[in-house]
C-alpha positions in Angstrom: 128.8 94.7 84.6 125.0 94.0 84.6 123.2 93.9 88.0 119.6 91.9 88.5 117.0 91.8 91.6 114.6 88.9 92.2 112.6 88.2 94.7 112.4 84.5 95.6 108.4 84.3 96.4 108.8 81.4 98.7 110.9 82.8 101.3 109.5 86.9 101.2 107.2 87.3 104.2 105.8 90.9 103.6 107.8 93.5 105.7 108.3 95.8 103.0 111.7 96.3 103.4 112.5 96.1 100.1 110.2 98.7 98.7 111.3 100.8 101.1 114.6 101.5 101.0 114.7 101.0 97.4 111.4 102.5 95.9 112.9 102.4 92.1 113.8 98.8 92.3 110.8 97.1 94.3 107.4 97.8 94.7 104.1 95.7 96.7 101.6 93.7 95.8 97.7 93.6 96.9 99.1 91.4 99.9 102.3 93.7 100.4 104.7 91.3 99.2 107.6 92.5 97.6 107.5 92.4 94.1 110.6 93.8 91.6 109.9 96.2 89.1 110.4 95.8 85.5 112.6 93.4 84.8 115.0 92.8 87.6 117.8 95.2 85.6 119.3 97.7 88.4 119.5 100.7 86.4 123.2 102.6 86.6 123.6 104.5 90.2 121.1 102.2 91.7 123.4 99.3 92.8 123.7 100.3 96.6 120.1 100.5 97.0 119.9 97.2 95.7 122.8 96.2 98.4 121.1 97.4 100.7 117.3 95.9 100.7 119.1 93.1 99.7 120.9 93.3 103.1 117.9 94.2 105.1 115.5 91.8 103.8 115.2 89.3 107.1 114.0 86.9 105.3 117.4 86.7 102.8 114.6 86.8 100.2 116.5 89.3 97.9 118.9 87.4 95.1 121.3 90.6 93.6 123.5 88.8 90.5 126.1 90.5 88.4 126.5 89.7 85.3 129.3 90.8 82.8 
């Protein structure tokens, strides 16, 4: 099972959630929007933090898919 992050740029509003609770998944941009880093692949172990921004994000900005 293959998990992905993406940021949907329309709804994100800056509070940094994202790249705070899950520094090896999301990062900021000059404006300190989220941005995801790499490709969107969550790298084995990293799931939960992707859960989790995902889940703190007030904005529901954060799209987690799994993929077989």
């Amino acid at each position: 099972m293959t998990m992905k992050v993406r940021i949907d740029p329309e709804r994100c509003q800056g509070h940094g959630r994202c790249y705070d609770l899950a520094p090896g998944l999301f990062g900021e941009d000059d404006e300190g929007y989220g941005t995801v880093l790499g490709d969107g692949l969550v790298p084995g172990g990293a799931e939960k933090d992707a859960r989790l921004a995902a889940a703190n994000c007030p904005e529901r900005a954060i799209d987690v898919s799994e993929e077989a």
